[in-house]
RODO-770091 format. One record per residue (C-alpha): residue in one letter; x, y, z. Coordinates in steps of 0.02 Angstrom, whole numbers, padded with zeros to 5 digits, always signed. Example, Ala and Ser with C-alpha at 12.3 -4.5 7.8 and 13.67 -1.06 7.14 Angstrom:
BEGIN
A+00615-00225+00390 S+00684-00053+00357 
! end
This chain:
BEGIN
X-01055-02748+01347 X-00873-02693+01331 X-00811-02534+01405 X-00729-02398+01318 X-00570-02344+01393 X-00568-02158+01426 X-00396-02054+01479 X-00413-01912+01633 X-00401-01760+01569 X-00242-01684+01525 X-00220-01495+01556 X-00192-01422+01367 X-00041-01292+01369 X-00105-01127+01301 X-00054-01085+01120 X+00082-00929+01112 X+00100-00804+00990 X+00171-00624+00973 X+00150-00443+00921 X+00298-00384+00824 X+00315-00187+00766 X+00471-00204+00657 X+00501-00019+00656 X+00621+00090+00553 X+00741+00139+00716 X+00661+00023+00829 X+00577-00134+00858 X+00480-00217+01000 X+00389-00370+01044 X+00249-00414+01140 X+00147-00549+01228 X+00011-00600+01344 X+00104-00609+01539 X-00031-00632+01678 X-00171-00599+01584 X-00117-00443+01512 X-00014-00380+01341 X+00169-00315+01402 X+00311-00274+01269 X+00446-00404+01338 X+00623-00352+01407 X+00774-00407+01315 X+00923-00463+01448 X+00996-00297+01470 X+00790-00244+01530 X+00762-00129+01388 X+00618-00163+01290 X+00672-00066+01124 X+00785-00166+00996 X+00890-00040+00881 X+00834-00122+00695 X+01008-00111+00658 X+01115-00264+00635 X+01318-00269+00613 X+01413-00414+00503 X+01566-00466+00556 X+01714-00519+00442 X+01713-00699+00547 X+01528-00691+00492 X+01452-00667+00654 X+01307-00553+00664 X+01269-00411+00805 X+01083-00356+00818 X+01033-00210+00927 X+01118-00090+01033 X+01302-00169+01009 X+01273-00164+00834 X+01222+00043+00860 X+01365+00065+00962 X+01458+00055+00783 X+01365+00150+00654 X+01481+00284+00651 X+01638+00174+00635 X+01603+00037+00548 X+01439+00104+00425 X+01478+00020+00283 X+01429-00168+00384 X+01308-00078+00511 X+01151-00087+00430 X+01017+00042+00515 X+00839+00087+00436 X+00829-00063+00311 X+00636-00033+00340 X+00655+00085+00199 X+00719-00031+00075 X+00608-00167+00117 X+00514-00232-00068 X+00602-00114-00171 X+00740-00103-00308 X+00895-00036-00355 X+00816+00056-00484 X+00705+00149-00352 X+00875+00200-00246 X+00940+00274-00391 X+00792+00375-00396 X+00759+00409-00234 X+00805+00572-00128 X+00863+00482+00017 X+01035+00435+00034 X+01127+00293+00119 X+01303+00262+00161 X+01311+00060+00086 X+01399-00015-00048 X+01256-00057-00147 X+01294-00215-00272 X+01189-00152-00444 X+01219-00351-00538 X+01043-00334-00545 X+00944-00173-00553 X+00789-00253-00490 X+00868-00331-00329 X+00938-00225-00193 X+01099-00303-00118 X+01223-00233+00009 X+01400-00294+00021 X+01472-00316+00174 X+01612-00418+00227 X+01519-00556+00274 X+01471-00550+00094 X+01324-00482+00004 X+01143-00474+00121 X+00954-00437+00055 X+00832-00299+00174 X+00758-00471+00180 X+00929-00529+00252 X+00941-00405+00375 X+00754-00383+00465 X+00770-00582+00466 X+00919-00553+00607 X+00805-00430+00698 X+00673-00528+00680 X+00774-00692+00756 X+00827-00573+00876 X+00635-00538+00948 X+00594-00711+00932 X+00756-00756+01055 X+00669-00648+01179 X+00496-00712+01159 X+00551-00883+01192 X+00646-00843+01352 X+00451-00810+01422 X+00397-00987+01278 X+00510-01060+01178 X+00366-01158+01064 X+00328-00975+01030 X+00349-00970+00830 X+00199-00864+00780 X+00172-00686+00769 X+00058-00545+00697 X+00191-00406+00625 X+00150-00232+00606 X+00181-00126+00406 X+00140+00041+00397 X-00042+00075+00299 X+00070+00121+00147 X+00177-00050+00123 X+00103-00097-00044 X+00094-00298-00091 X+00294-00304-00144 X+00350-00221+00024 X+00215-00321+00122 X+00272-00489+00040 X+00457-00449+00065 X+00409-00427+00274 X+00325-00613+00249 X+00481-00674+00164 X+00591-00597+00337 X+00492-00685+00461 X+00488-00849+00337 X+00698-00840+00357 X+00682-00813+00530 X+00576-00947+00562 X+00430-00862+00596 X+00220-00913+00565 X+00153-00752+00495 X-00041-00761+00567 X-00064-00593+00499 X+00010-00424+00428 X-00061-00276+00517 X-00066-00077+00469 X+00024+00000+00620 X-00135+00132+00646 X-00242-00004+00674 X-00134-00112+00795 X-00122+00071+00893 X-00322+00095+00898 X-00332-00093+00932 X-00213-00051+01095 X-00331+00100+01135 X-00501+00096+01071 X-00541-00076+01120 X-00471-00090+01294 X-00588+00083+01326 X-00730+00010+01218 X-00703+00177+01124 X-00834+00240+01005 X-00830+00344+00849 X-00695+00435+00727 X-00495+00409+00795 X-00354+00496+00709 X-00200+00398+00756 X-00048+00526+00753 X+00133+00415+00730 X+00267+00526+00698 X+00439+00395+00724 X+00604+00402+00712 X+00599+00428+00510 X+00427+00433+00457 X+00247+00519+00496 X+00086+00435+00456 X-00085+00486+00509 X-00254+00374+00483 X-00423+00395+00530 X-00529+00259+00586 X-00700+00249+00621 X-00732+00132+00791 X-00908+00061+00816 X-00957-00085+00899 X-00785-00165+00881 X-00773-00123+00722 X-00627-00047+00660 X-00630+00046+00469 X-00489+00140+00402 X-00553+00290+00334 X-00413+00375+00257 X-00215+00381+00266 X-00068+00512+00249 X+00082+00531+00287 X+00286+00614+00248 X+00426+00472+00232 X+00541+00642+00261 X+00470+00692+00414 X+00502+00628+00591 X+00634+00638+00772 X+00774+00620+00652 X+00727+00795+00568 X+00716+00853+00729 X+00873+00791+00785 X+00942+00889+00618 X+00847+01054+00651 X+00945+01046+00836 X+01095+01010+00759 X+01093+01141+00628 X+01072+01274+00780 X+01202+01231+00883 X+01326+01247+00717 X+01244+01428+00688 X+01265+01451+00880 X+01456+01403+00894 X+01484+01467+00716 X+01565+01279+00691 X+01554+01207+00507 X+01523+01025+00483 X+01688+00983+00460 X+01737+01043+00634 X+01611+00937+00718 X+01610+00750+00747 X+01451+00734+00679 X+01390+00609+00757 X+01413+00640+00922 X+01336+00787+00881 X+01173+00707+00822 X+01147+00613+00984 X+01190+00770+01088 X+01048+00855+00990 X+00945+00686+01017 X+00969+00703+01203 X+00932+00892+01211 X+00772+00832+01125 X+00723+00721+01256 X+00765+00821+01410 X+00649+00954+01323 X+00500+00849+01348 X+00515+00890+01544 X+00632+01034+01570 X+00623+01198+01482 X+00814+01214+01454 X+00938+01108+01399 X+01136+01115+01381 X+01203+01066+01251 X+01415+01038+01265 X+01550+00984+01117 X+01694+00883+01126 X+01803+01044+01070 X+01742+01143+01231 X+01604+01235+01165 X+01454+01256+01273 X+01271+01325+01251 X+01081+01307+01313 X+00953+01286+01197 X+00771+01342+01276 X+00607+01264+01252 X+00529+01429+01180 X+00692+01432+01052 X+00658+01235+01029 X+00460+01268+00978 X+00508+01391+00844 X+00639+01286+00770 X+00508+01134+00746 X+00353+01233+00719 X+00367+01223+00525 X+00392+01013+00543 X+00228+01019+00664 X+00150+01098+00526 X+00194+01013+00391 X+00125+00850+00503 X-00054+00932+00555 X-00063+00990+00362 X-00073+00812+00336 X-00190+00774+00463 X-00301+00899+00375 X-00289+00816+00207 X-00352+00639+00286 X-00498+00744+00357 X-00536+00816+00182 X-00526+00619+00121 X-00640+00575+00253 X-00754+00717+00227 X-00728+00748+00439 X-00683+00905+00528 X-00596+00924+00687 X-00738+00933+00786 X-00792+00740+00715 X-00646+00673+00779 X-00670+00557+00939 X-00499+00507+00997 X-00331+00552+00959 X-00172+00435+00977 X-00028+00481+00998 X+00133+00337+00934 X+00300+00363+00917 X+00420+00445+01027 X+00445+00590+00953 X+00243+00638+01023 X+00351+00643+01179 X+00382+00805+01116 X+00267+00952+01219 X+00255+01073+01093 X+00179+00934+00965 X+00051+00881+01094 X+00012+01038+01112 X-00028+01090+00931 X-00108+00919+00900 X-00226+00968+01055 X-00252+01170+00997 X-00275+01085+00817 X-00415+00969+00866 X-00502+01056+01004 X-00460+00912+01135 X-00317+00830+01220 X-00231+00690+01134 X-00222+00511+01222 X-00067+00485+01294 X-00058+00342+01442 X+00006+00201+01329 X+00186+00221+01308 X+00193+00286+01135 X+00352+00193+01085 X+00263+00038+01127 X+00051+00058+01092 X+00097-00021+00906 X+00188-00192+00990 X+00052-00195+01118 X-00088-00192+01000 X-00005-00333+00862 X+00008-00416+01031 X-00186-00429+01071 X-00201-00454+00877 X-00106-00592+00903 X-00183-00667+01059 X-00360-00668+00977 X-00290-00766+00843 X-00217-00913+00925 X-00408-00898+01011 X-00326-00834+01189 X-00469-00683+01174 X-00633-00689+01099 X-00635-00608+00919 X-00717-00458+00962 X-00654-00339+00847 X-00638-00354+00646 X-00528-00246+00585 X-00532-00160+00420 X-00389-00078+00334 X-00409-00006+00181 X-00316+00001-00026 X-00205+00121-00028 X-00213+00155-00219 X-00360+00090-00343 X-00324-00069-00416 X-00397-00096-00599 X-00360-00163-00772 X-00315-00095-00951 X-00466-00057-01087 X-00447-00074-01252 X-00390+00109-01307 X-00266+00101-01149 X-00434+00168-01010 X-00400+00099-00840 X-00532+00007-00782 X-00538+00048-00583 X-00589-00134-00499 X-00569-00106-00327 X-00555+00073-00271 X-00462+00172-00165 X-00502+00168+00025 X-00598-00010-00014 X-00596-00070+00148 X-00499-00255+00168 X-00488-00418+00118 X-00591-00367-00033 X-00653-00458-00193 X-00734-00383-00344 X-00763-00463-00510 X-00808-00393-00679 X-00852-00455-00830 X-00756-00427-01002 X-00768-00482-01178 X-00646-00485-01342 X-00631-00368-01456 X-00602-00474-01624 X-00664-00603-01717 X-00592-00758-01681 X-00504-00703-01536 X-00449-00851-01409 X-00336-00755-01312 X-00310-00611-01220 X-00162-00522-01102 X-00236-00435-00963 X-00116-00277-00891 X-00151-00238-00715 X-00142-00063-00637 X-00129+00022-00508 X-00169+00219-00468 X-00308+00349-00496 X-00281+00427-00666 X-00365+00374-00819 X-00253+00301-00937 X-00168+00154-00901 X+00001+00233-00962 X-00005+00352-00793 X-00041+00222-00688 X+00088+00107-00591 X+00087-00073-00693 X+00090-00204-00566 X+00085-00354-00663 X+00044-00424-00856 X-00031-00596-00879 X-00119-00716-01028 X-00288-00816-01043 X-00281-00918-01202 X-00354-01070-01259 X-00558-01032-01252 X-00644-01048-01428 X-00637-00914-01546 X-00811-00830-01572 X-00875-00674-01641 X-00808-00523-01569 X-00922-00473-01405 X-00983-00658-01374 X-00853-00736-01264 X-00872-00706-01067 X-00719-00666-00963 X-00747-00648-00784 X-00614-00566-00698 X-00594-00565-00515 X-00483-00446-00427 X-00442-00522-00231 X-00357-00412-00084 X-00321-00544+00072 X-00299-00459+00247 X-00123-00440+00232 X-00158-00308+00058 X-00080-00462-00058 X-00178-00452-00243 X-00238-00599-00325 X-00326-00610-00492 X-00411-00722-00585 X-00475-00736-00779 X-00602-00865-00821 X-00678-00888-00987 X-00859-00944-00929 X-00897-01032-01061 X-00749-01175-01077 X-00709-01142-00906 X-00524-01109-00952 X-00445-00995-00826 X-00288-00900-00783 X-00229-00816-00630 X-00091-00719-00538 X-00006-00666-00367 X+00042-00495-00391 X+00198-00484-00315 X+00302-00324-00395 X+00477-00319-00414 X+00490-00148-00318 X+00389-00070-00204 X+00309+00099-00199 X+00378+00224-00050 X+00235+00311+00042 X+00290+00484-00034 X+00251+00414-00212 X+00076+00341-00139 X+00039+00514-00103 X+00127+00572-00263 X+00009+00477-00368 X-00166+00531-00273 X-00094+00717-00263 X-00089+00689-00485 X-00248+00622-00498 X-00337+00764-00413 X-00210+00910-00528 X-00265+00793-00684 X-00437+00759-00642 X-00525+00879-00789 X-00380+00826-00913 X-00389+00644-00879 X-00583+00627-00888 X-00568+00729-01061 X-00430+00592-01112 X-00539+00447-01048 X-00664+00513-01137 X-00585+00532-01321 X-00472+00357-01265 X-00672+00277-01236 X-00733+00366-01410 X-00572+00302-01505 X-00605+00114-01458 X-00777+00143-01492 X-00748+00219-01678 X-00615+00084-01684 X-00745-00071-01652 X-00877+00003-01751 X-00759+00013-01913 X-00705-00164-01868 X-00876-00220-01866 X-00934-00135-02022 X-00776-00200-02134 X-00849-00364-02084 X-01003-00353-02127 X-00960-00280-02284 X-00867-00404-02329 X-00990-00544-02280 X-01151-00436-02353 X-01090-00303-02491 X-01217-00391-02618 X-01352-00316-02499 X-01299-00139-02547 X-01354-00029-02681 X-01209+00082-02800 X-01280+00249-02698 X-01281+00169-02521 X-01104+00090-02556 X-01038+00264-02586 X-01123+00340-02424 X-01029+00190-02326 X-00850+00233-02396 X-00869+00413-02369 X-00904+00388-02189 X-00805+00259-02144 X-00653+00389-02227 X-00733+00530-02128 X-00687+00423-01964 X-00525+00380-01999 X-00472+00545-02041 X-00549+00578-01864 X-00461+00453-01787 X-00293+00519-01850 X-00337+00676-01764 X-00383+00622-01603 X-00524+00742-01599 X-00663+00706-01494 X-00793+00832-01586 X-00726+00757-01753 X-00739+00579-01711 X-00925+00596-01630 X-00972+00698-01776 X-00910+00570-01895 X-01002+00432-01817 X-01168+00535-01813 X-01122+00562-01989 X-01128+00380-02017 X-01269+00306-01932 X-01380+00318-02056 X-01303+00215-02182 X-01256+00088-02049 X-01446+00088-01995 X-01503+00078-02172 X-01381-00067-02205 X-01410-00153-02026 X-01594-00160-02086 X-01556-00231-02248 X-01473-00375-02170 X-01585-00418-02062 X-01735-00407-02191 X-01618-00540-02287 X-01584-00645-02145 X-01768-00648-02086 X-01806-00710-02255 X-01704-00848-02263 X-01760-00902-02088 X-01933-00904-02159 X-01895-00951-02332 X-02007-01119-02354 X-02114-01121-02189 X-02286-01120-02166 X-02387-00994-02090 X-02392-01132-01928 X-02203-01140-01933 X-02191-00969-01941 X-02311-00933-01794 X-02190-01074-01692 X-02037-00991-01770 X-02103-00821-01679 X-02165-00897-01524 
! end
């Protein structure tokens, strides 16, 4: 008998990937060293990368702190928080409070472009070159690293989600998954303390705050609710500071380099967070100390404004402070005392605070990460949630909620629809997004056709529509007529993104609209109704009027007239009361029909036939 030839063993290299929290002011990466999750040292040995990136006139680009080291000289080629403009527009700039100091190109009013003089670069562009910049790092410790797990705060909708695919794609980077930066923080926590129960994760950056609640049991991880201030953060502290020590040395802007002045303010900030006082000196000689007591009152109204918030996810959740569990604390600015203290008086128990704040978010994509190259067993599923319902436009313009708000993800949902008119082979499906009731005040995401299917009687034809949110919040939907089997879909990708305030801005209308909305709905519903029943009985009508006597003929006309008038007048009462008005005639000529068409069904047929006709 012949012998197979078996090889020894090789030993199989472990498959690398990374955690990457591509923050607003900073970003980090992170990886498994020695068994454990670390945030990996660039070659100066900090672990923080300024997201700001510098282009050079020769074309050379500088990424990190060199590139800082020029924001206030050369700001019109420094690029610093391009976070913000990830997966949006022009258009939105232009509306937008917040201001920033580029050259925008508007050749397009849909694309956001910044000149430089390197030449014209996308937010793509630009978190590409931080994102090469991590990856240079990572593969000093691997270099067949090319896979990571990158964090997006909860609020990134699909087009500013798909535009942080489309960095790491340029940067030559495997996305294995897009995760909410709340969950990569309880991920870092919760699981490595096999933590049980309700979490509030508390991440108050650089530019932004964001709380989320998440319910933790049994390695399961379920975003509850989300909140958070795109206005609010260390930078508005740094401001506040700043503003006092103009009042102070009775200095206008224009007498300050401003700044220097910022970063003093920054600094004071920081030695605050262990010292009660902290001098504060200006290049023109001026000199003053600004105490921790002073430094609580002056941020007490931006701690508020951030536990307000907390409060509202709570009311979402239906929780109170005593339900919470754990807190977490991200972001350096919860460096800060006075906020740790609030956040602990708030909740009734002392936040967790032994992860380095600045890096809990990289450490936690970083286990992500690990899991999913199969360096960990999978033993937590993570759920994050749709930030805004998802849904389609009714006839009468009703928005037909799919998926809902707070639907935990990937999700799927399907629904079934039907045409409207006779003969009808087509239809163009609008897809929403938002809480109100009319499509019209929610945000359109996308428009798309289904044609081709048979035309049939209006109501007959079966179009199953599936709405499908993948882990990384990307919408796909499908239409398929069931009956040919012809089917239509779309990637919703939009053109622009939403910013977190309008997220909030949209949920904050629903709730001040609710009663007005469900009256619209409501009289929207009845219209389409009225409008299909009309429809119906002008075809019948015109198929059947032989059926109809002289004094039945008039009670038709008169209240088919009585509901248009109604119509015109958008009147709920009216239009109900003119379709009440008309039922009997309908009934009496619905029976008529059917008498007829009975008969001719029978017309000819024995009683046997009859019997088998019945049966």
């Amino acid at each position: 008998m012949p012998l197979l030839q078996i090889q020894q063993p090789s030993t199989i290299k472990p498959r690398r990937a990374v955690g990457i929290d591509l923050g607003t002011t900073y970003s980090l990466v992170a990886s498994e060293v020695d068994g454990t999750i670390q945030v990996l040292s660039q070659e100066s040995g900090e672990k923080l990368l300024p997201s700001v990136v510098q282009y050079l006139a020769t074309g050379e680009v500088v990424v990190g702190e060199n590139a800082k080291s020029h924001l206030a000289c050369d700001p019109l080629n420094t690029i610093s928080s391009i976070k913000r403009l990830m997966g949006r527009s022009y258009q939105d700039i232009q509306k937008t409070a917040l201001s920033f100091p580029y050259h925008f190109l508007d050749k397009d009013p849909q694309i956001i472009e910044l000149q430089t003089v390197a030449g014209p670069v996308s937010p793509m562009m630009v978190s590409a070159h931080i994102l090469k910049k991590l990856m240079v790092v990572a593969q000093g410790l691997d270099p067949d690293i090319h896979e990571a797990v990158i964090t997006v705060p909860a609020y990134f909708d699909d087009a500013q989600r798909q535009a942080t695919k489309d960095a790491a794609r340029m940067a030559g980077i495997k996305v294995l998954r897009l995760l909410n930066e709340p969950t990569a923080a309880a991920l870092a926590y919760g699981l490595d303390r096999g933590a049980e129960g309700t979490c509030l994760i508390f991440d108050l950056g650089g530019g932004t705050f964001d709380v989320s609640l998440l319910q933790l049991s049994q390695g399961i991880f379920e975003v509850l609710a989300t909140a958070g201030d795109t206005a609010l953060g260390g930078d508005d502290i740094d401001h506040i500071i700043a503003q006092w020590v103009l009042k102070q040395s009775q200095l206008c802007i224009s007498d300050v380099n401003f700044p220097e002045l910022i970063l003093k303010a920054r600094q004071a900030k920081e030695y605050l967070s262990e010292h009660d006082t902290a001098s504060i000196s200006l290049g023109n000689g001026w000199q003053g100390e600004l105490t921790l007591n002073i430094f609580n009152q002056l941020i007490l109204p931006l701690v508020d404004r951030a536990l307000m918030l907390c409060q509202q996810v709570l009311q979402d959740a239906k929780k109170s402070p005593e339900d919470i569990s754990h807190i977490v604390m991200v972001g350096g600015s919860t460096r800060t005392r006075f906020i740790r203290e609030k956040v602990a008086e708030f909740f009734g128990k002392m936040p967790l605070t032994d992860i380095d704040p600045d890096q809990v978010v990289a450490i936690g994509a970083g286990i992500q990460a690990n899991i999913l190259v199969g360096n960990h067993a999978q033993d937590a599923l993570l759920l994050d949630v749709i930030p805004l319902s998802l849904g389609i436009e009714m006839m009468g313009g009703v928005a037909d909620k799919i998926l809902m708000r707070n639907t935990p993800i990937p999700a799927q949902a399907t629904q079934m629809f039907t045409t409207f008119q006779d003969g009808q082979n087509g239809l163009s499906l609008h897809i929403v997004q938002g809480e109100r009731e009319l499509a019209k005040d929610c945000r359109s995401l996308a428009r798309f056709d289904l044609t081709g299917f048979p035309g049939m009687t209006a109501g007959k034809a079966r179009i199953e529509v599936t709405f499908r949110v993948d882990s990384d919040g990307l919408l796909k939907v499908e239409a398929k007529e069931l009956g040919s089997g012809i089917q239509s879909q779309i990637e919703v990708k939009p053109t622009y993104g939403l910013t977190e305030e309008a997220v909030i801005s949209l949920i904050e209308d629903s709730i001040h609209h609710a009663q007005e909305d469900m009256n619209l709905r409501k009289l929207h519903e009845k219209i389409g109704e009225a409008q299909h029943l009309l429809m119906s009985l002008d075809r019948a009508l015109e198929k059947d009027a032989h059926l109809i006597s002289y004094e039945l003929q008039g009670l038709l006309d008169a209240g088919r007239a009585q509901l248009r008038d109604a119509l015109t007048l958008k009147q709920l009462s009216k239009i109900n009361e003119a379709i009440v008005s008309l039922e009997p005639a309908m009934q009496e000529f619905a029976e008529r029909r059917l008498n007829t068409a009975l008969a001719d069904v029978l017309a000819g047929k024995t009683v046997a036939e009859i019997e088998k006709v019945l049966t």
